[in-house]
C-alpha positions in Angstrom: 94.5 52.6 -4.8 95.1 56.0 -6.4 98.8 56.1 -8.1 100.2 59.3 -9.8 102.8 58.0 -12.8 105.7 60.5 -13.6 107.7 59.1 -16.2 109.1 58.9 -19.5 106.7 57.0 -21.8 109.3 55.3 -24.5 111.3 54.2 -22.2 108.6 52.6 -19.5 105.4 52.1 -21.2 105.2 48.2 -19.8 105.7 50.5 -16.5 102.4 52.5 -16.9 100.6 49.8 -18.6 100.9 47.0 -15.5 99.7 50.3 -13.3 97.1 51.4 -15.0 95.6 47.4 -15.0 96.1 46.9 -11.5 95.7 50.6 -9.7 93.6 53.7 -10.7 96.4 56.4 -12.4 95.7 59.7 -11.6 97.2 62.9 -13.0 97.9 64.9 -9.6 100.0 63.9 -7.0 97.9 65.1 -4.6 94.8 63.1 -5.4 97.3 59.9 -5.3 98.1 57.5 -2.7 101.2 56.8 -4.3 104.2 58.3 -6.6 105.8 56.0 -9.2 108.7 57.7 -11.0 110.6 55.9 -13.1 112.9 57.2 -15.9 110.9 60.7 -15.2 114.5 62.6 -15.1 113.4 65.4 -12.7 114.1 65.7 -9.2 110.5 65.6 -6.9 110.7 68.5 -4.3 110.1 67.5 -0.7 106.7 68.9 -0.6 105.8 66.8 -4.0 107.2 63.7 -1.9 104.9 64.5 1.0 101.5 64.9 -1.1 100.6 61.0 -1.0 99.7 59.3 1.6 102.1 56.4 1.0 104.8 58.6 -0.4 106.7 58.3 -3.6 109.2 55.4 -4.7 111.5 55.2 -7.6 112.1 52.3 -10.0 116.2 52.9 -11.5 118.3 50.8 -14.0 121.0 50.2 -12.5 122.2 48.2 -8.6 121.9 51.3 -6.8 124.0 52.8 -5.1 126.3 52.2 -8.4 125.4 54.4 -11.1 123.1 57.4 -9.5 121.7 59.4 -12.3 120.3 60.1 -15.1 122.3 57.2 -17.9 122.8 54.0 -15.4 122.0 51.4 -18.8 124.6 53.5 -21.0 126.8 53.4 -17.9 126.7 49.9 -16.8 127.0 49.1 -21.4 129.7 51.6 -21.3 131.5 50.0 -18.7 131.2 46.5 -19.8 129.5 45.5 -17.0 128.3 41.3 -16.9 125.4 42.1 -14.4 122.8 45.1 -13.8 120.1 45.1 -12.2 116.8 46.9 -11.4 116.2 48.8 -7.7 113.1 50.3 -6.5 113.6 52.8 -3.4 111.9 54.9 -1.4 112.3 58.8 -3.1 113.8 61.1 -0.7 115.2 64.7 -1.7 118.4 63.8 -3.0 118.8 61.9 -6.1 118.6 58.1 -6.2 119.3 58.0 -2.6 116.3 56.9 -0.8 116.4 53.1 1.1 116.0 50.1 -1.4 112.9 48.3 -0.9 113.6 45.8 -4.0 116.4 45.1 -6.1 117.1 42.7 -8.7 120.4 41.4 -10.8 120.0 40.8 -14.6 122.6 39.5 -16.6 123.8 41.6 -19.3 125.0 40.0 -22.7 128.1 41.9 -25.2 125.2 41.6 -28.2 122.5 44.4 -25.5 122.5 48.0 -26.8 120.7 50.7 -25.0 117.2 50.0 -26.4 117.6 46.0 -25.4 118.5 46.8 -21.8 116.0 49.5 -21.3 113.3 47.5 -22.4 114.6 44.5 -20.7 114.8 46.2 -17.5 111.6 48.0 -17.7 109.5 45.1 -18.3 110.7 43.0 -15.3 110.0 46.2 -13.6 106.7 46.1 -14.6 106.6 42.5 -13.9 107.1 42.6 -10.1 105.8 46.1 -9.5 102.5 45.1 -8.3 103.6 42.8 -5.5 106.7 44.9 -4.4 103.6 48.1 -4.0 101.1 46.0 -2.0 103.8 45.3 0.4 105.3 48.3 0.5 101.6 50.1 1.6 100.9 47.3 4.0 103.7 47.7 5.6 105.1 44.5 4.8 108.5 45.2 3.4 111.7 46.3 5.5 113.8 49.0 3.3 117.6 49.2 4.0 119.6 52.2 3.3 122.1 52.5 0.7 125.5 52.1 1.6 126.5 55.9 0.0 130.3 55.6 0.5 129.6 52.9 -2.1 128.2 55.3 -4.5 128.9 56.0 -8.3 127.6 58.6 -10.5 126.8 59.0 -14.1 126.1 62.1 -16.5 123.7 63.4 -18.7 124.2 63.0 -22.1 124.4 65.3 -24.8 124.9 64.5 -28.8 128.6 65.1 -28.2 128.8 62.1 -25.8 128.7 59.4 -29.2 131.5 61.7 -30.8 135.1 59.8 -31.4 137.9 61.3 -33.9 138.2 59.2 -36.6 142.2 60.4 -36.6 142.1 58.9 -33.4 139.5 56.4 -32.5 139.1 54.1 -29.6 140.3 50.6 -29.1 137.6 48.1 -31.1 136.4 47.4 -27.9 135.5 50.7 -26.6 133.8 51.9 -30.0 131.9 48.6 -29.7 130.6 49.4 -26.3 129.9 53.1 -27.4 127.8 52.0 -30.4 125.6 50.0 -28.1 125.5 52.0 -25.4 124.5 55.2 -27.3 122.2 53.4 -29.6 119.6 54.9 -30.3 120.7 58.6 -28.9 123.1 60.2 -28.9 124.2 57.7 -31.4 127.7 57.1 -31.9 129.2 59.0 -34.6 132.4 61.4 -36.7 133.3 63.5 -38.7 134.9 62.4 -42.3 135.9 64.2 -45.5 133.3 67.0 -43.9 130.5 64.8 -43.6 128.9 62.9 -40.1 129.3 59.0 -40.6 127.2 57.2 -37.3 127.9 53.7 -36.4 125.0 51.4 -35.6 125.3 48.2 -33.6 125.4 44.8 -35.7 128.3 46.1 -38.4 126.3 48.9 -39.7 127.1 52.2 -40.9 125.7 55.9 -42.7 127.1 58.3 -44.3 124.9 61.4 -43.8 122.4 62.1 -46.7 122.5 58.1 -47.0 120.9 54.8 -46.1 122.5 53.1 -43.1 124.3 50.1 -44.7 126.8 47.1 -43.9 130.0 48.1 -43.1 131.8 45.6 -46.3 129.0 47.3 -48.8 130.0 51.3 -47.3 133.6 50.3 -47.5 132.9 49.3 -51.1 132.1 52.7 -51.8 134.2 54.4 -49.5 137.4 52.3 -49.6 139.3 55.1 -48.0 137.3 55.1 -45.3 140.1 54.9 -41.7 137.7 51.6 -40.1 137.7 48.7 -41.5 136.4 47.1 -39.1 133.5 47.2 -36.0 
């Protein structure tokens, strides 16, 4: 079978590998049989949808309908969620929308940053991908629609997303779940004594122009420094 790949390689390589063993990737949707998008981060246009013979499904990050969009594993980090999941649906023209035909919970630990998850996620994707597609073109699998009234968004994220003033920072808590969840873009970062200082999970911190470094040992140099603790 013929499958046309649309996605973001550092996020899902384990994605396109698994495909590439078990199917024939092709570089045109309309010489495929079937669409696989996942993490891709464009909308397909209802003609695009229509080229394959078996249509075009979606592999998200997140229990869909919860967290539609474009960051569901900063999201669900961001939110201190205990369990995600993975879904794979059927694309139609609105985003994330289309009826589940898999969907999987994973447990989610307060040590996972972004690049944990995604990785996480993406693998077991890659995992159960090839039996979840040989059903779904045999006909073998029924799909249910989502229940949309249960829906939740999230938003694209820019470099000001990781931004907290340091006059004013969140609870320990919330900067924790920011440094993981926008590790390793945006990052999480401010503004001190005119300079950018980023937080990185695991206690660690940078002054720009510098190495990133324990917080006790940046503290030793900075001693002035608002946080004292992360």
């Amino acid at each position: 079978m013929k499958i046309a790949f649309l996605g973001t390689p550092d996020f899902v390589e384990p994605i396109k590998g698994t495909l590439a063993k078990h199917y024939t990737l092709v570089d045109s949707l309309k010489k495929a049989d079937l669409t696989v998008v996942a993490a891709y981060g464009k909308i397909l246009t209802p003609e695009e949808l229509k080229y394959p013979k078996y249509g075009s499904i979606n592999v998200h990050p997140s229990l869909l309908p919860k967290y539609r969009g474009p960051s569901p594993i900063q999201a669900a980090i961001l939110n201190g969620d205990k369990v995600s999941g993975i879904t794979i649906i059927k694309m139609d023209k609105e985003m994330d929308h289309g009826p589940i035909i898999y969907q999987e919970k994973i447990d989610l630990s307060d040590k996972d940053n972004f690049d944990i998850l995604s990785k996480k996620m993406f693998l077991r994707a890659s995992e159960v991908l090839p039996k979840i597609i040989n059903k779904f073109v045999a006909g073998a699998i029924e799909d249910f629609a989502q229940d949309n009234k249960k829906a939740t968004f999230c938003k694209i994220l820019t470099r000001e997303s990781g931004y907290f003033d340091i006059d004013n920072p969140p609870s320990p808590e919330v900067l924790d779940r920011m440094i993981r969840a926008y590790y390793p873009w945006p990052g999480t970062w401010t503004r001190w004594n005119g300079k950018i200082v980023k937080l990185h999970p695991g206690g660690v911190i940078q002054m720009e122009g510098k190495k990133a470094i324990p917080l006790k040992d940046f503290l030793n140099g900075y001693p002035d420094f608002p946080l004292k603790h992360l």
